[in-house]
ZABA-275127 format. One record per atom (N, C-alpha, C, O): residue in one letter; atom name; x negated, y negated, z. Coordinates in steps of 0.2 Angstrom, whole numbers. Layout:
% ZABA-275127
res=A atom=CA u=X v=Y w=Z;
...
This chain:
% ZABA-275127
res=X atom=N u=-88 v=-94 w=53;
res=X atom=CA u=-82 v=-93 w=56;
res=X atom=C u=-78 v=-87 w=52;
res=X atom=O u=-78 v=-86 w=46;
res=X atom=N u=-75 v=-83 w=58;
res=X atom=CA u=-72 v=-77 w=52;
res=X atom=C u=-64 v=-79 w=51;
res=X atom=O u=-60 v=-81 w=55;
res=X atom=N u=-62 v=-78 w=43;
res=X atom=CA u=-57 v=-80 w=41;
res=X atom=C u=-53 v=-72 w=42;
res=X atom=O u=-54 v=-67 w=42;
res=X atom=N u=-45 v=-76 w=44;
res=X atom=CA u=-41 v=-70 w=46;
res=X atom=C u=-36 v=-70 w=42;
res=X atom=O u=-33 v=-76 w=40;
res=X atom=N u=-32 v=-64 w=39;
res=X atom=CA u=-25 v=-63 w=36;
res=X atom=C u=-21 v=-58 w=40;
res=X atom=O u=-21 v=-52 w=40;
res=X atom=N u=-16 v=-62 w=43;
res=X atom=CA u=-10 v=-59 w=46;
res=X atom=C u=-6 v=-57 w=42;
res=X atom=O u=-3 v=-61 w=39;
res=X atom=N u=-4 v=-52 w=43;
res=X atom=CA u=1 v=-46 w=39;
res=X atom=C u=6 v=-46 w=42;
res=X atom=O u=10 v=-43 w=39;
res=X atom=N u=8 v=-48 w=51;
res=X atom=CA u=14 v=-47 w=52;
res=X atom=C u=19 v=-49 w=50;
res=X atom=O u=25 v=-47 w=51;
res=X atom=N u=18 v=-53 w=46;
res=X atom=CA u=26 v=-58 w=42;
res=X atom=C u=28 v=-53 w=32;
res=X atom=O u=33 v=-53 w=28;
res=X atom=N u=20 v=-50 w=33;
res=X atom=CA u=21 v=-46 w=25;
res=X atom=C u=26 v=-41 w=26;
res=X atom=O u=27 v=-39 w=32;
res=X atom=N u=31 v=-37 w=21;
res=X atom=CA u=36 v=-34 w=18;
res=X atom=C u=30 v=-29 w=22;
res=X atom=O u=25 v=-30 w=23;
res=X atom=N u=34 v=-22 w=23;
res=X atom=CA u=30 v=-15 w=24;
res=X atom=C u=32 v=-11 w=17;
res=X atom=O u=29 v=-6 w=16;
res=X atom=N u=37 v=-12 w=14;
res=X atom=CA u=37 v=-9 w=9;
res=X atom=C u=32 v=-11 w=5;
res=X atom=O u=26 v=-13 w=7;
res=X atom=N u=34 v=-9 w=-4;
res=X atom=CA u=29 v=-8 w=-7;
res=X atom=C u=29 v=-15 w=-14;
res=X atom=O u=26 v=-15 w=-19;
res=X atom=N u=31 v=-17 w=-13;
res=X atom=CA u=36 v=-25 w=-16;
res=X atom=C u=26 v=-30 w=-17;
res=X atom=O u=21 v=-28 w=-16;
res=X atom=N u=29 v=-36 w=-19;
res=X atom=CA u=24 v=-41 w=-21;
res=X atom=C u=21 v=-43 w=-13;
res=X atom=O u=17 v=-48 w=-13;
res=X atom=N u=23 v=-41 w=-8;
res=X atom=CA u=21 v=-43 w=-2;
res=X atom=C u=17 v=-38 w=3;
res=X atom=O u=13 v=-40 w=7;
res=X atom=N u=18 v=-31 w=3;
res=X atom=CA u=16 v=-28 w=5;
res=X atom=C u=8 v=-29 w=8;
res=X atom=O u=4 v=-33 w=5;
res=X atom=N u=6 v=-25 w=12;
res=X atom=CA u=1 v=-27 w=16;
res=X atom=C u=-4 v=-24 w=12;
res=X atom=O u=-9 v=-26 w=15;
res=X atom=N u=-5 v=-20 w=5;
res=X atom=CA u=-13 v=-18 w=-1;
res=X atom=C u=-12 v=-24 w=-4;
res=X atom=O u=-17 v=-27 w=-3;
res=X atom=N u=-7 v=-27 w=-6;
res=X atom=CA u=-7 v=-33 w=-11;
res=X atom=C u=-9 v=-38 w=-8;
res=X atom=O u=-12 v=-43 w=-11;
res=X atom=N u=-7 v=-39 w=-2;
res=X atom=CA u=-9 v=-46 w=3;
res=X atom=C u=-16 v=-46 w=3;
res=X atom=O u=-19 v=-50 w=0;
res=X atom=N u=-19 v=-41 w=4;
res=X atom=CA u=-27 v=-41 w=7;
res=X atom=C u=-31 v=-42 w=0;
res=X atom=O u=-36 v=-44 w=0;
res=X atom=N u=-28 v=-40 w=-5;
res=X atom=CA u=-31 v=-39 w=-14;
res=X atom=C u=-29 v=-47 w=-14;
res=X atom=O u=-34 v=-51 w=-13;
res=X atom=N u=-22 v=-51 w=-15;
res=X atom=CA u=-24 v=-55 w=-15;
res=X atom=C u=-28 v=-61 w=-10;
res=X atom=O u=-30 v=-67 w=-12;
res=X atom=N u=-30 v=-59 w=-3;
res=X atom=CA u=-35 v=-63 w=1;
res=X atom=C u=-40 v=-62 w=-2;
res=X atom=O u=-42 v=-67 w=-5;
res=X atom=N u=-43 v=-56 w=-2;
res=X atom=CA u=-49 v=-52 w=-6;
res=X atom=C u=-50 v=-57 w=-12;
res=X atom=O u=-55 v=-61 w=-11;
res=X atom=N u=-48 v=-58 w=-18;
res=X atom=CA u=-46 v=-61 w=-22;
res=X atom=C u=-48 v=-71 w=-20;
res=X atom=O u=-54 v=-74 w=-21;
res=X atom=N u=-43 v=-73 w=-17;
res=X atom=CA u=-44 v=-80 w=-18;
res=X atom=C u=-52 v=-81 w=-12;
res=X atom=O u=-57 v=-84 w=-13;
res=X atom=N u=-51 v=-77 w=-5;
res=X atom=CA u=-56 v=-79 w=-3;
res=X atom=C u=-63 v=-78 w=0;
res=X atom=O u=-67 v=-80 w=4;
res=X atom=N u=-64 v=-74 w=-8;
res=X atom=CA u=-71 v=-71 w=-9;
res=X atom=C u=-75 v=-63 w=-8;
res=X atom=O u=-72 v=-59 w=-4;
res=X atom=N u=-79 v=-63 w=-11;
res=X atom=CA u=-83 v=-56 w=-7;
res=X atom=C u=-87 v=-59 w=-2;
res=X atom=O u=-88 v=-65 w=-1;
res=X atom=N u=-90 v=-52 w=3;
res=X atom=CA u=-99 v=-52 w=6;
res=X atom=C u=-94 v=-56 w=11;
res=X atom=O u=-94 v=-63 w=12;
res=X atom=N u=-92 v=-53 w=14;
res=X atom=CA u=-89 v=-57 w=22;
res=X atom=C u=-86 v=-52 w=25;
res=X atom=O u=-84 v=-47 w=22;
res=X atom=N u=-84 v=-53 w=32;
res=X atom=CA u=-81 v=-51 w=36;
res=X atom=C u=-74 v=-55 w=37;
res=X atom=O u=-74 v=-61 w=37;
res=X atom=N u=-68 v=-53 w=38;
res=X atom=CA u=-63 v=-54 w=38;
res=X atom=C u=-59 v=-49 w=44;
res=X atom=O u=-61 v=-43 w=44;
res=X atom=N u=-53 v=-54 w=49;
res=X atom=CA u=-50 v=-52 w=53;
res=X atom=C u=-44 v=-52 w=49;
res=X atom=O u=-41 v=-57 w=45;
res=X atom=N u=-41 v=-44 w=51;
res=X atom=CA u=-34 v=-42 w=47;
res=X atom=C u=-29 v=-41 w=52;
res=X atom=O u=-28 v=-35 w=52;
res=X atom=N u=-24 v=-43 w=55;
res=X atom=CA u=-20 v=-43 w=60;
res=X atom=C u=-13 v=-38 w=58;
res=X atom=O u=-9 v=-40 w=53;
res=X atom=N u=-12 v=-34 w=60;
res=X atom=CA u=-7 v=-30 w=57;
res=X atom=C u=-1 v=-29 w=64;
res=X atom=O u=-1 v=-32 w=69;
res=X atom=N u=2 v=-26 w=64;
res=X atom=CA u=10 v=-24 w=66;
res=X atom=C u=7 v=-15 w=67;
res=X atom=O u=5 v=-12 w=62;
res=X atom=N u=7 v=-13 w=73;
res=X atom=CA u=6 v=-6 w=72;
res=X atom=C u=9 v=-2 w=71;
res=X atom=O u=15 v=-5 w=73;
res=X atom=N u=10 v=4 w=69;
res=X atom=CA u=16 v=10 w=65;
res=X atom=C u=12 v=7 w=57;
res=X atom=O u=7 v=4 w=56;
res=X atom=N u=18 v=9 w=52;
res=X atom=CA u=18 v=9 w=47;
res=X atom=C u=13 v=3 w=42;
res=X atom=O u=10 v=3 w=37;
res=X atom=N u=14 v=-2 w=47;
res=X atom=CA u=9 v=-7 w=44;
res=X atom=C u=1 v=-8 w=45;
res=X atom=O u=-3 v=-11 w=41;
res=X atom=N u=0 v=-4 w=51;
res=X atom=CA u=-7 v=-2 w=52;
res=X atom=C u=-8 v=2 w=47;
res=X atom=O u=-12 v=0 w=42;
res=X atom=N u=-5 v=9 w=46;
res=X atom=CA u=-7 v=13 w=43;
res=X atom=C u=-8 v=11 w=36;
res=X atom=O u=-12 v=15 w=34;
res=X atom=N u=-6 v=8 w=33;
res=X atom=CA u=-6 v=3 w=26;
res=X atom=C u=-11 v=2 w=26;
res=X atom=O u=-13 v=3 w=21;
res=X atom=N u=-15 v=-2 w=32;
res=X atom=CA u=-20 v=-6 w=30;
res=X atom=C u=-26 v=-1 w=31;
res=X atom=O u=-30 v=-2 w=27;
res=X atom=N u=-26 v=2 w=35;
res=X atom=CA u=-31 v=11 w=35;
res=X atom=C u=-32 v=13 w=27;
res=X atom=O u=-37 v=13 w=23;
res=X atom=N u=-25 v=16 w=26;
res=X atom=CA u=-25 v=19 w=19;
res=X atom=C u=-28 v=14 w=13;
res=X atom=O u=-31 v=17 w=9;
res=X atom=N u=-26 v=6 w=14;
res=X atom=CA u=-29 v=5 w=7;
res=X atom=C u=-37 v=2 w=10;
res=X atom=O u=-41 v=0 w=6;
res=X atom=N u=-38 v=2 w=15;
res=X atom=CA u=-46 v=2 w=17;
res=X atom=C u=-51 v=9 w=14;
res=X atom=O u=-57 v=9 w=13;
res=X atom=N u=-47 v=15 w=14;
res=X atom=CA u=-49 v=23 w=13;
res=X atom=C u=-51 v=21 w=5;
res=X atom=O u=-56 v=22 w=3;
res=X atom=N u=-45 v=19 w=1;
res=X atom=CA u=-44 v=19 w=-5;
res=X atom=C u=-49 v=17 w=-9;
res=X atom=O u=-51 v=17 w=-14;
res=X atom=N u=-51 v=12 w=-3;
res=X atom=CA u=-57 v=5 w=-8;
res=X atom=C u=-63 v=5 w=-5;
res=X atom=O u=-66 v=0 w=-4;
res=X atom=N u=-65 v=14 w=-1;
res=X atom=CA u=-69 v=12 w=0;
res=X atom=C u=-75 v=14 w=-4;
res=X atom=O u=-81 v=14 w=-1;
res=X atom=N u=-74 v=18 w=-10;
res=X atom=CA u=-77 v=18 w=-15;
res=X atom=C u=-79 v=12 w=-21;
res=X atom=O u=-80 v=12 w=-27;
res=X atom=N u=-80 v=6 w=-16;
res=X atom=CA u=-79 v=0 w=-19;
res=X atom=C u=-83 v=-5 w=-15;
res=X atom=O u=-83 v=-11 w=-16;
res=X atom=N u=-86 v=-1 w=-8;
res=X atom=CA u=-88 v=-3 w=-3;
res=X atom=C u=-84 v=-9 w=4;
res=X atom=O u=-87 v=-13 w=8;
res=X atom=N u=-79 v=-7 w=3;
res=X atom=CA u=-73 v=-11 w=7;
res=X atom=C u=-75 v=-5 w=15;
res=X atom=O u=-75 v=1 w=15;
res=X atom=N u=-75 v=-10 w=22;
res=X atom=CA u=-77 v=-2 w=29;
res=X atom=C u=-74 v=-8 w=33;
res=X atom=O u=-74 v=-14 w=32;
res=X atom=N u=-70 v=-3 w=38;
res=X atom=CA u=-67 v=-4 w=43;
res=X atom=C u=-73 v=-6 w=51;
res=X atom=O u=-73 v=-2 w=56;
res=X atom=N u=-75 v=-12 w=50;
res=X atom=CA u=-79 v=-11 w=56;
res=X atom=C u=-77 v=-12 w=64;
res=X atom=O u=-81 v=-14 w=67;
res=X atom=N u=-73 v=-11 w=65;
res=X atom=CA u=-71 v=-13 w=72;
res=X atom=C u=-59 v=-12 w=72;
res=X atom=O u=-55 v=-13 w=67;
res=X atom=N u=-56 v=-10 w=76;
res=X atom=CA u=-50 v=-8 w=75;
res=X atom=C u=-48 v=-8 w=84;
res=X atom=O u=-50 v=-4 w=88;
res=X atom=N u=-44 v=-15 w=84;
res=X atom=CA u=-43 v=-15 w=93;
res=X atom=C u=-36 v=-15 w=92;
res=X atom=O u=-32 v=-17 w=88;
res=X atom=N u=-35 v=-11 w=98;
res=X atom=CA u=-24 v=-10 w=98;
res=X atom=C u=-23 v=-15 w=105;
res=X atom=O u=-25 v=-15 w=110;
res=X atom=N u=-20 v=-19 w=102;
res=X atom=CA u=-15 v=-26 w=107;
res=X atom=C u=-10 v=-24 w=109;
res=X atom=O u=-7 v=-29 w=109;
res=X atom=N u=-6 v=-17 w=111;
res=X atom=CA u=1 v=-17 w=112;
res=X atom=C u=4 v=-16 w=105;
res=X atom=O u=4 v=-11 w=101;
res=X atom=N u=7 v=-24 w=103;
res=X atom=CA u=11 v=-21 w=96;
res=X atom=C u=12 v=-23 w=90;
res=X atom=O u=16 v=-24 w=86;
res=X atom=N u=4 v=-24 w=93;
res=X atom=CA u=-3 v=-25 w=83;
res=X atom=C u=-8 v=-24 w=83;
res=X atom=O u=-11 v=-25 w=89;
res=X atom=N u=-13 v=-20 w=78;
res=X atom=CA u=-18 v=-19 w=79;
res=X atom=C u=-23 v=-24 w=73;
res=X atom=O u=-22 v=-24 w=67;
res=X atom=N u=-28 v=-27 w=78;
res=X atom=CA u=-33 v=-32 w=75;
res=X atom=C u=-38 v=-26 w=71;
res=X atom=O u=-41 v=-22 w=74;
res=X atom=N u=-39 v=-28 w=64;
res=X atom=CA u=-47 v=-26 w=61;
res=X atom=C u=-52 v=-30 w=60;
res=X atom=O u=-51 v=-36 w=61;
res=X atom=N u=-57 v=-28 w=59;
res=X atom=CA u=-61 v=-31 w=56;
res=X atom=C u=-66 v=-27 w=49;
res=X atom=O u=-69 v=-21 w=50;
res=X atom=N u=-65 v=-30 w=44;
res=X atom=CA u=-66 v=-28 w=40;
res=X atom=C u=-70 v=-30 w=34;
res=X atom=O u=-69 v=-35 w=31;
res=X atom=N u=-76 v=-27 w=33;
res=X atom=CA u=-79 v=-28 w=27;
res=X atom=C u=-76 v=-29 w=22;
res=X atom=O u=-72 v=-24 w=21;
res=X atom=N u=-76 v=-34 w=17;
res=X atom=CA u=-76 v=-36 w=10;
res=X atom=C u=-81 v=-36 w=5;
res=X atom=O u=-83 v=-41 w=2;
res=X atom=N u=-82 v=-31 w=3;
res=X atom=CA u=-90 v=-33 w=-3;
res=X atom=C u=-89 v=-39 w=-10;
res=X atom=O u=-94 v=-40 w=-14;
């Protein structure tokens, strides 16, 4: 079963909620070596989740799949 973290309720700012610290901390409590669905707010909070997926992906973090719903876009995302 793929485990999902919804970011639409996270801050877009850069505060203890934002959408690199949410996914660091899912990352974090619910393991490597999976697939995880990342639900995001499209604009600003999409692009969050792009840029810290770019950043770590020298870490083996890949975006495998990115669907636009209207007025969120679902990812699917390796976590090494």
């Amino acid at each position: 079963m793929t485990k999902t973290l919804d970011l639409r309720e996270s801050d877009t700012k850069c505060g203890s909620s934002s959408p690199a610290l949410s996914i660091m901390r899912f990352w974090l409590s619910e393991g490597s070596n999976q697939e995880v669905e990342i639900i995001a707010v499209k604009g600003i909070q999409a692009d969050q989740v792009e840029m810290w997926a770019e950043a770590m992906k020298d870490r083996g973090v890949k975006i495998l799949s990115k669907q636009d719903e209207g007025d969120r876009v679902i990812y699917k995302v390796y976590l090494p």
